[in-house]
C-alpha positions as a Python dict, from the first residue, in 0.01 Angstrom:
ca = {
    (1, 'X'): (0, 0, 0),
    (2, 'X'): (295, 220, 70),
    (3, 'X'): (391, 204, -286),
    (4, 'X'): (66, 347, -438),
    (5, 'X'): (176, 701, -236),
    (6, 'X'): (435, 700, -509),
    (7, 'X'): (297, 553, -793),
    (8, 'X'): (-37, 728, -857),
    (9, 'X'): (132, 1086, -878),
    (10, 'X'): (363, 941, -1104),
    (11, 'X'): (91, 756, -1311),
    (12, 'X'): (-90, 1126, -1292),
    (13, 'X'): (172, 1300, -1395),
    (14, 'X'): (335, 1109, -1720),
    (15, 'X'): (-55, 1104, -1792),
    (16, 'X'): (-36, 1454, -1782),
    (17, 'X'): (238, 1511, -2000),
    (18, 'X'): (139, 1276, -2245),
    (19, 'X'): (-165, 1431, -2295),
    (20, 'X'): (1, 1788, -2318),
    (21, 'X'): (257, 1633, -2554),
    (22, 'X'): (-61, 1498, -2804),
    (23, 'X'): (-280, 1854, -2754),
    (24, 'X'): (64, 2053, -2846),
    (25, 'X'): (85, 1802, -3156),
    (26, 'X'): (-232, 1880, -3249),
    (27, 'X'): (-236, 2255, -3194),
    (28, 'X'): (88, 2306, -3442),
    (29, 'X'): (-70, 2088, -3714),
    (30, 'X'): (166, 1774, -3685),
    (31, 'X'): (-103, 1571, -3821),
    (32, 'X'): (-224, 1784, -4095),
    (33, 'X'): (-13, 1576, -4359),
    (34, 'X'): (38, 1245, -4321),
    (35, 'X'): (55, 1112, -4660),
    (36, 'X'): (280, 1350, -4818),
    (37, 'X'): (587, 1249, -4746),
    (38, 'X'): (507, 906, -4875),
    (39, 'X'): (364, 1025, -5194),
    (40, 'X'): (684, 1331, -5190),
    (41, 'X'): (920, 1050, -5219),
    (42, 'X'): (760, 846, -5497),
    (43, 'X'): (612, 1123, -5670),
    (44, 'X'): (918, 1358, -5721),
    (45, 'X'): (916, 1608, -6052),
    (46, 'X'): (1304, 1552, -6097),
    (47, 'X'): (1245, 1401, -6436),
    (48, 'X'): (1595, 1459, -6574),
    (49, 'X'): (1903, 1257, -6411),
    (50, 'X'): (2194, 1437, -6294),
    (51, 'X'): (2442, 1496, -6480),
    (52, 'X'): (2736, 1225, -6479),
    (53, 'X'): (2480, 994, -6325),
    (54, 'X'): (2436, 617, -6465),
    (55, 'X'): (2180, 375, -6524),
    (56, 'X'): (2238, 97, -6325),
    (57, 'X'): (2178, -118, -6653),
    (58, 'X'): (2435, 69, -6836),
    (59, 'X'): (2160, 128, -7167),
    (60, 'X'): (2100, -259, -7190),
    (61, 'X'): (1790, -386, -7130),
    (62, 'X'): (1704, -727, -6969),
    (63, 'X'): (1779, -940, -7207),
    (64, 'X'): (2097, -850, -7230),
    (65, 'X'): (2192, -855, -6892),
    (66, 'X'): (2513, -1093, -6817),
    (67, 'X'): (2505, -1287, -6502),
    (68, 'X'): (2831, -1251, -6302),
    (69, 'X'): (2838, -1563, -6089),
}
């Protein structure tokens, strides 16, 4: 029984500060967006390579792959 002196204000206060944490993340619009970044990242407008970049496939397609075993 001694223990609960301690452990309810602690209970009460992480409680507390979990929910101030959440109603500050909600105040400065931290979930306003959350599919953007996924679509930012596959969805880019970069539609020309930079410049000394590469294909991985060097200009061959598929078929013409060698296997290096």
């Amino acid at each position: 029984m001694n223990s609960l002196v301690f452990l309810v204000p602690i209970a009460l206060v992480l409680g507390t500060a979990a929910l101030g944490a959440f109603l500050w993340s909600m105040s400065s619009d931290q979930y306003e967006d959350l599919d953007g970044a996924g679509e930012r990242i596959l969805f880019h407008d970069d539609d020309k390579p930079a410049a000394g970049s590469t294909s991985p496939l060097d200009g061959r397609g598929p078929s013409q792959t060698t296997c290096q075993g």
